[in-house]
C-alpha positions as CSV (number, residue, x, y, z in Angstrom):
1,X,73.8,167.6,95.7
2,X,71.2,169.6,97.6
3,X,68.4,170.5,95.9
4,X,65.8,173.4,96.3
5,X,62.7,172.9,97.9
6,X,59.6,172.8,96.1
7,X,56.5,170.9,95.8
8,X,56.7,169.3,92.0
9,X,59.8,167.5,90.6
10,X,60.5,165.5,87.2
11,X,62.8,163.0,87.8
12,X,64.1,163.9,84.8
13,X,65.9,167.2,86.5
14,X,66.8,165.5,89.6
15,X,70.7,164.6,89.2
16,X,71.8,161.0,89.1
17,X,74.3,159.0,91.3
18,X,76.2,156.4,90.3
19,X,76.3,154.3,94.3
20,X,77.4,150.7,92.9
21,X,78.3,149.2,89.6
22,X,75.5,149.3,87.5
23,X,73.1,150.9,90.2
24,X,72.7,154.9,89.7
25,X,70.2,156.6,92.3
26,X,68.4,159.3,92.2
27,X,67.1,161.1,95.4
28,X,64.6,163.6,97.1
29,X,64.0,164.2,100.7
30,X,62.1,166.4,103.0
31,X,62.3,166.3,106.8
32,X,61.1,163.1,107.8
33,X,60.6,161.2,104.7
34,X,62.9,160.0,101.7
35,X,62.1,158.9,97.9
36,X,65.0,157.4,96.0
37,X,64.9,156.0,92.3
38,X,67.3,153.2,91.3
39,X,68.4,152.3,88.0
40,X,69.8,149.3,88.3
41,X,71.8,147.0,85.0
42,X,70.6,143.5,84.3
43,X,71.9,140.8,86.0
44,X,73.0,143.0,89.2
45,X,72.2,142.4,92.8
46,X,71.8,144.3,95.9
47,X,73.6,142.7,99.1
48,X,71.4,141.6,101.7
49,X,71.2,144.1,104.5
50,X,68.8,145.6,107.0
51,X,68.4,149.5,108.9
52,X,66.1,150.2,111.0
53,X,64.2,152.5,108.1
54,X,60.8,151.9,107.6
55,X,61.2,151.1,103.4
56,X,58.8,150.7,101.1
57,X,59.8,149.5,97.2
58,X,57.7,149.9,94.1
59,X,59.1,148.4,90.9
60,X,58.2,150.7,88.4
61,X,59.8,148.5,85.6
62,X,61.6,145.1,84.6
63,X,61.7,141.7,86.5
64,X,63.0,142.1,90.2
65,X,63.8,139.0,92.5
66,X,63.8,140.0,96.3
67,X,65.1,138.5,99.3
68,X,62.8,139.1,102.1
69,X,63.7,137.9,105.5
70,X,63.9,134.1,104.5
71,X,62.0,134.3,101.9
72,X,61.9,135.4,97.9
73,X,59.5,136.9,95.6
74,X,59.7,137.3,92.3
75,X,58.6,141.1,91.4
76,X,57.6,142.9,88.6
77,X,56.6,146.5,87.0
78,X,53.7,147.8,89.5
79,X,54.5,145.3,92.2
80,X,55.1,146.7,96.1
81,X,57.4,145.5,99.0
82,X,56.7,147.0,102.0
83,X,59.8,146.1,104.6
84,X,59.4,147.3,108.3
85,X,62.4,148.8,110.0
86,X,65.4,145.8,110.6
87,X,64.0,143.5,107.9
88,X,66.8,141.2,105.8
89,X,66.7,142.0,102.1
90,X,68.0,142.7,99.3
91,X,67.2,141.9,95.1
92,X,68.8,141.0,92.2
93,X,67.6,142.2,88.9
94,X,66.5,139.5,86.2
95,X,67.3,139.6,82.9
96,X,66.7,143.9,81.8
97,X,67.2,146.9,83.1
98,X,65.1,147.5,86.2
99,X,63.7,150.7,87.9
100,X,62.7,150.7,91.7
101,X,61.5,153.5,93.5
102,X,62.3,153.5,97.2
103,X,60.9,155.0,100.0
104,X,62.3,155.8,103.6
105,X,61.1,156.8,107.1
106,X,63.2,158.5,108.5
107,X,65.3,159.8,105.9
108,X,68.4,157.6,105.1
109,X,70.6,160.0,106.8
110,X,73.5,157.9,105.5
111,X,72.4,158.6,102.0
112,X,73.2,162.3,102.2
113,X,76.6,163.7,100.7
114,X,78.6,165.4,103.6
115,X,78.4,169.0,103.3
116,X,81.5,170.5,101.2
117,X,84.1,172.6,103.7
């Protein structure tokens, strides 16, 4: 869904996705830069992946393990990961319902719904 531009959103009007099971996303995007907000059920993981997206991931709340590179960290509300484009990761949420906020440069082209003909 393509949303108007303006400068102030709630997330609270921006529509929600439903990408995996148990993962719903919410996103906003200007030219050059994207902000997506997951939901994301206990107990579900990400698969490990990389882009070559600049991505940076605040968990805004619940208990987040990440995979980065070879490494993991355990991550929780107020915690940043900052990944440079074509790092390996991915997460698996612990035990409650986690909220991540990621953001992208360049935009996640891939994320964008195909325009409707």
């Amino acid at each position: 869904m393509s949303l108007p531009a303006r400068a102030q959103w709630s997330w609270d009007a921006v529509p929600r996705r439903c990408v995996a099971h148990g993962i719903e996303r919410q996103m906003l995007h200007g030219d050059r830069m994207m902000v997506c907000r997951l939901t994301i059920a206990p107990n579900t993981a990400t698969p490990a992946h990389q882009h070559e997206h600049e991505q940076i991931t605040i968990v805004e709340r619940g208990r987040v393990r990440f995979l980065v590179g070879s490494d993991e960290r355990l991550c929780q509300a107020g915690d940043v990961v900052v990944l440079p484009g074509g790092t390996w990761h991915g997460c698996t949420v612990l035990d409650e319902e986690s909220v991540l906020v990621d953001i992208f440069s360049p935009i996640r082209e891939d994320f964008l719904e195909a325009p409707h003909q």
